[in-house]
C-alpha positions in Angstrom: 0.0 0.0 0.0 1.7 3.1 -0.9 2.0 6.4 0.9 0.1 9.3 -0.6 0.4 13.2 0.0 -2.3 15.2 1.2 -3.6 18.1 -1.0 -1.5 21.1 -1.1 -3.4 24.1 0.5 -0.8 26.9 -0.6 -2.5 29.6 -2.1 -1.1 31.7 -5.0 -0.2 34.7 -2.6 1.1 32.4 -0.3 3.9 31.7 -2.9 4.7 35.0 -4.2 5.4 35.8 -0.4 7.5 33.1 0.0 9.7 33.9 -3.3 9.8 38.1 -2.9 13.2 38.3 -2.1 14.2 39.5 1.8 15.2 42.7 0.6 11.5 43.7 -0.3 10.4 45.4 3.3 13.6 46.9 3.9 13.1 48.9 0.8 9.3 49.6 1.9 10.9 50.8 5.4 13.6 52.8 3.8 10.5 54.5 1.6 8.6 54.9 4.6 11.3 56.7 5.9 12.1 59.2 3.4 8.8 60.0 2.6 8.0 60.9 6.0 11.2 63.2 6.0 10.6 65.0 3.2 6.8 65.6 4.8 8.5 67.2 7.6 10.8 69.5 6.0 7.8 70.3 3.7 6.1 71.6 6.9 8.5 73.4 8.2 9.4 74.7 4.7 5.3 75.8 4.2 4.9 77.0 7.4 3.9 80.6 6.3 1.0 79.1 3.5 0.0 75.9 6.0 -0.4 78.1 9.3 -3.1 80.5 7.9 -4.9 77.4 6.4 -4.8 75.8 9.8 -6.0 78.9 11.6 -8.3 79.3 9.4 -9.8 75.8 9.5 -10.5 76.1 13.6 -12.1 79.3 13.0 -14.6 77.5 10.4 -15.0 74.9 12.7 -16.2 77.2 15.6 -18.1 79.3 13.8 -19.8 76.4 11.5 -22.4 75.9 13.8 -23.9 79.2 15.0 -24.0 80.1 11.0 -25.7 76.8 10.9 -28.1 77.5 13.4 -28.5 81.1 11.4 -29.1 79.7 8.1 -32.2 77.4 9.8 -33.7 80.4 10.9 -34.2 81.1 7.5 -31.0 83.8 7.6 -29.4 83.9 4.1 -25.5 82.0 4.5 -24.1 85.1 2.9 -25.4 87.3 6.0 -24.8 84.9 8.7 -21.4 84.1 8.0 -20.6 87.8 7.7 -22.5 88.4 10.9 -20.1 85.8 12.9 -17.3 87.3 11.5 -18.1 90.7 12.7 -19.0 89.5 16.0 -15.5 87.4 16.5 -13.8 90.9 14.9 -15.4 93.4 16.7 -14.9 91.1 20.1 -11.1 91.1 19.7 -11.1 94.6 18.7 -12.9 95.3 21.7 -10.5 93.4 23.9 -7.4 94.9 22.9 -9.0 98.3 22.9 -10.1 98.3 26.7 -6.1 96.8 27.3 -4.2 98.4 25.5 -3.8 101.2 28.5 -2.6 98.4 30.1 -0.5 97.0 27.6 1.5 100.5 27.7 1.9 101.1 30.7 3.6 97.5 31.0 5.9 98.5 27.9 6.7 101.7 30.1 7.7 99.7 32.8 10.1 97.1 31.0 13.4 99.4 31.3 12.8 100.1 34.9 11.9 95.9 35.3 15.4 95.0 33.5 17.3 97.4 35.6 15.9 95.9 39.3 16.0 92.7 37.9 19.6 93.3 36.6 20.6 94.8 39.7 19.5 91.7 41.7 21.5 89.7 40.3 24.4 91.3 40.7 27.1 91.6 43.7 25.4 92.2 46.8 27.0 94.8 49.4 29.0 91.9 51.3 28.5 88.9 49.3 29.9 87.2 46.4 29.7 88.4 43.2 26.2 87.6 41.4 26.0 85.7 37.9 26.0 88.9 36.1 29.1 89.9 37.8 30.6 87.0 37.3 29.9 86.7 33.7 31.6 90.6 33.0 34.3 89.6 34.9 34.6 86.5 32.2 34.3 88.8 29.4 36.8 91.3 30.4 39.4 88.7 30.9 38.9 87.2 27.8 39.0 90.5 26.2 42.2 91.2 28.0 43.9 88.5 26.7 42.8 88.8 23.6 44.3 92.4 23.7 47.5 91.0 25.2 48.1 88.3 21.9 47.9 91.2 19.0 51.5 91.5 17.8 53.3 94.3 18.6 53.4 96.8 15.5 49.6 95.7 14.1 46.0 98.2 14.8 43.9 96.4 16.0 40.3 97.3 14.0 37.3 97.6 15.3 34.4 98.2 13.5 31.4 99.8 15.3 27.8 99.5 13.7 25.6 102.6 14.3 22.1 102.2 15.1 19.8 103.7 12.3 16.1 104.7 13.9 15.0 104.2 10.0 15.9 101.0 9.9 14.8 100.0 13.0 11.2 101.9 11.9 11.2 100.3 8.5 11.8 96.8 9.5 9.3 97.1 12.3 6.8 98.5 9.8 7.5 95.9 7.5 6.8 93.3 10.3 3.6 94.7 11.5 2.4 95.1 7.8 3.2 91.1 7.0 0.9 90.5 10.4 -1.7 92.1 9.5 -1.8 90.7 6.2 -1.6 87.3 7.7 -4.6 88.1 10.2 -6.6 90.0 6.9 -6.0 86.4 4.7 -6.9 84.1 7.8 -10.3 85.8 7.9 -11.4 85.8 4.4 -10.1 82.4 4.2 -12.6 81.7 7.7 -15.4 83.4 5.2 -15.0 81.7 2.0 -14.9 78.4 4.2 -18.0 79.2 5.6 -20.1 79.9 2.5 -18.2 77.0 1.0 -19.3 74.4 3.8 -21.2 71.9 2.2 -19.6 72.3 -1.4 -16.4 70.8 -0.1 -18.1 68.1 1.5 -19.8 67.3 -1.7 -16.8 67.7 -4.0 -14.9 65.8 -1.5 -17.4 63.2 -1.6 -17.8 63.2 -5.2 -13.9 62.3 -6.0 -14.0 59.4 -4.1 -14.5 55.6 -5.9 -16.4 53.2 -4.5 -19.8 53.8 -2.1 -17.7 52.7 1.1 -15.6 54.6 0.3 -18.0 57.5 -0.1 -19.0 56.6 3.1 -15.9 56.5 5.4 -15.4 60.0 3.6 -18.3 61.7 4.8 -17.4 59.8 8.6 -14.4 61.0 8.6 -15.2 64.6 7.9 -18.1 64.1 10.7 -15.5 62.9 12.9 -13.2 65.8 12.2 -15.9 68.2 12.7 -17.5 66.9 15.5 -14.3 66.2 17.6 -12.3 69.8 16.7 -15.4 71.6 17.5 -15.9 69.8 21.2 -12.3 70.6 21.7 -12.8 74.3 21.1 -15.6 74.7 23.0 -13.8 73.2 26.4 -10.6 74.5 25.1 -12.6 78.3 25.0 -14.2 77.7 28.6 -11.4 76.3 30.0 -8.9 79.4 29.0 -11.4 81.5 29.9 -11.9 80.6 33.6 -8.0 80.5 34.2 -8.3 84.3 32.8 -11.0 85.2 35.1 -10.1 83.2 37.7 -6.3 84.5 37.5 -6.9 88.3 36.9 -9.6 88.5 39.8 -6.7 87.0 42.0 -3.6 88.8 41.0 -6.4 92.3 41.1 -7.3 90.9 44.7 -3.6 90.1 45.9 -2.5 94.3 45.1 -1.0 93.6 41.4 -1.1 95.9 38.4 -2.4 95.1 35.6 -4.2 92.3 36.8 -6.6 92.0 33.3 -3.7 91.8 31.1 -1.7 89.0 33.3 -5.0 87.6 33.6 -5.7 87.0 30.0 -2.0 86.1 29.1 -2.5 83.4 31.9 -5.4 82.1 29.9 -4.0 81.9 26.2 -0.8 80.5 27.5 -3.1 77.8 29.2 -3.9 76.3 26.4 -0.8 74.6 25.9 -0.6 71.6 28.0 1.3 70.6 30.4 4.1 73.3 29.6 1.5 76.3 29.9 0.9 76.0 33.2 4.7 76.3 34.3 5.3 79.3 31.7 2.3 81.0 33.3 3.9 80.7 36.8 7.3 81.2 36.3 5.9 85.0 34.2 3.6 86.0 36.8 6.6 85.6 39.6 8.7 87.4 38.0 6.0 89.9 37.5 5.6 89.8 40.7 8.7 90.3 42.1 9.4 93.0 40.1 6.8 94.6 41.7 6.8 93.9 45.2 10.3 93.3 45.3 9.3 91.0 48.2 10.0 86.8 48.6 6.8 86.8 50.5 4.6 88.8 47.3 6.7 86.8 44.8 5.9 83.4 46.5 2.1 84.0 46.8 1.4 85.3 43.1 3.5 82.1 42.2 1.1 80.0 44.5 -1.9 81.8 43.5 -1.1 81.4 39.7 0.8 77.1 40.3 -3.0 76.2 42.0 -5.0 78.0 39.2 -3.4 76.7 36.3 -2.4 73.2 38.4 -6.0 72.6 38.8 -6.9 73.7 35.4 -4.4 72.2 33.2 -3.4 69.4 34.9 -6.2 67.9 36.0 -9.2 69.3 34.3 -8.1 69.8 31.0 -6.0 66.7 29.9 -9.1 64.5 31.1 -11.7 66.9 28.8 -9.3 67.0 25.6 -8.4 63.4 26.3 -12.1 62.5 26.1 -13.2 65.1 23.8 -10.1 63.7 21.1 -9.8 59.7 22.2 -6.2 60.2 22.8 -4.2 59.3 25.5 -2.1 61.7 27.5 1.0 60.4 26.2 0.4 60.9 22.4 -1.1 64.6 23.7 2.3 65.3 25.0 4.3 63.5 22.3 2.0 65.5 19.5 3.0 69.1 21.5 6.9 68.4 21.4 6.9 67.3 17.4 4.6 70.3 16.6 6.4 72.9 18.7 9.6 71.6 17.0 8.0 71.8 13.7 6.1 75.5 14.2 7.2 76.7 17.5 5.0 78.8 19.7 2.5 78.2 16.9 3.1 74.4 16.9 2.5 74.6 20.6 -0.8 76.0 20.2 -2.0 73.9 17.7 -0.6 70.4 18.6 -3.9 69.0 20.2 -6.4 69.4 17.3 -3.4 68.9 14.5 -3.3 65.5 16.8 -6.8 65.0 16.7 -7.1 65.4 12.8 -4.4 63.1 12.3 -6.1 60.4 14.8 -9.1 60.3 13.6 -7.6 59.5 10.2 -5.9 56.8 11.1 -8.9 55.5 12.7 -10.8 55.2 9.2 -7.9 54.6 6.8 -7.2 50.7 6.9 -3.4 50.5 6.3 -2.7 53.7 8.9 -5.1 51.8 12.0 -2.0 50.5 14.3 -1.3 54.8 14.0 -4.6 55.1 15.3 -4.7 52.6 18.2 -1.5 53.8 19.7 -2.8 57.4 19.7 -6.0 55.9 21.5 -6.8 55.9 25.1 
């Protein structure tokens, strides 16, 4: 009785796997690799065309609704669009307008600030010499032995640059003018967005192939929506309670200014994790620069540490956690590559950029494993 082979159950894949030569995912991770380089330097690169485009994005999203809400009430999109964005203007304009007394006085003040602050840290009547001290005395030595190796018989040159107000007033100009026509593109770009809203969504739509794919299109752009525009909403609340909270405190404990601190408190909130300790190490110094006092400095830095302690470290990781799906490691992770990338702006923007880039992941098949590590 002979000996017969069972039925061979290797599939045609199977065997195109097993003959693709080794070298096949190393090229694929090598690709991988590059391509995401090149995305990077094309960010930094773009920074100055991507940043208004992102700005302009949140503002759609938290403005999408109420025009929504407008345009059920039988108010023409045109109008209520343009109605939002007088509002938002004419809010910030009133803002800066009721602190900007405030504002200048504290731009008065910064001379006489550097000067204590300066004179702190130098050699106290007694003691040893401060760090300032000791860093001229540095400089002067080097200096004097740099004096000391010229050969005998050569000048020594030194050229002197002479400060120009025009070019100091140009440049500044020049500046303020690129600002402004940053903020003027951000907003008609927020406009056009808004009257463009379901367009987009239709175009986007349209493009696509198959119906499920049609279909995890218009989920993910609910998913964008819905998501970014929770996170704003807390993300508004949230900075402004620190602002209220902080300026009625620091107004309370004697300090000047107290509305402008407060609000600066409250923007620089909404960088987790690292806000909170940029918040308290400025209002210290601001404080002792004004007392002049351990006692005063200590409890400004108290009052401000317990504010923002309780508000960014505890309340607002576990709503933007919730509100985006994404653990507080990827949250942190996500504000270091984006403040590397953008800096102060990449800071500011690192949580919904994350949350944009999760919920992709979540609904596109081959970036999924992206996804669950982001998750909670």
């Amino acid at each position: 009785m002979s000996d017969t082979l069972p039925p061979s159950t290797e599939t045609p894949e199977d065997a195109r796997r097993a003959t693709a030569p080794p070298s096949l995912n190393v090229q694929t991770i090598a690709l991988t690799l590059i391509s995401v380089a090149i995305v990077i330097l094309l960010l930094q690169f773009m920074q100055p065309v991507l940043l208004p485009l992102v700005l302009a994005g949140l503002l759609f999203y938290a403005l999408d609704r109420p025009v929504d809400w407008l345009q059920r009430q039988r108010v023409p999109r045109v109008i209520g669009a343009a109605v939002m964005m007088l509002m938002v203007i004419s809010s910030c304009g009133a803002l800066a307008y009721s602190l900007q007394g405030q504002a200048l006085t504290v731009i008065d003040q910064l001379p006489t600030g550097a000067r204590r602050l300066a004179a702190v840290l130098r050699k106290q009547p007694g003691g040893e010499p401060g760090a300032v001290e000791k860093m001229q005395q540095a400089a002067d030595a080097l200096q004097e032995t740099e004096k000391r190796a010229t050969r005998p018989g050569v000048t020594r040159v030194q050229i002197e640059e002479k400060f120009e107000a025009s070019t100091f007033v140009w440049s500044t100009s020049v500046g303020l003018a690129s600002a402004a026509n940053q903020v003027v593109m951000v907003l008609f770009l927020t406009y056009f967005m808004l009257l463009s809203d379901e367009l987009f969504k239709r175009k986007l739509v349209e493009i696509v192939g198959t119906l499920s794919q049609k279909k995890a299109t218009v989920n993910v752009l609910e998913d964008i929506a819905g998501q970014i525009e929770q996170f704003l909403l807390l993300q508004i609340l949230t900075s402004a309670a620190v602002a209220v909270a902080t300026g009625a405190a620091l107004w309370g404990m004697g300090l000047q200014q107290a509305a402008l601190w407060g609000l600066l408190a409250g923007i620089f909130n909404s960088i987790p994790y690292y806000g909170p300790l940029l918040v308290t190490a400025g209002l210290s110094t601001v404080g002792f620069l004004q007392f002049g006092t351990i006692g005063m400095t200590v409890a400004v830095a108290g009052v401000s540490l317990f504010i923002t302690t309780l508000e960014g470290f505890v309340l607002t990781p576990t709503l933007v956690s919730r509100a985006s799906s994404m653990n507080q490691v990827a949250v942190f992770g996500g504000l270091l590559f984006w403040s590397w990338v953008w800096g102060i702006w990449g800071m500011l923007l690192a949580v919904p950029m994350m949350m944009v880039i999760k919920v992709i992941c979540d609904h596109v098949e081959p970036l999924q494993p992206v996804g669950h590590l982001l998750g909670e």
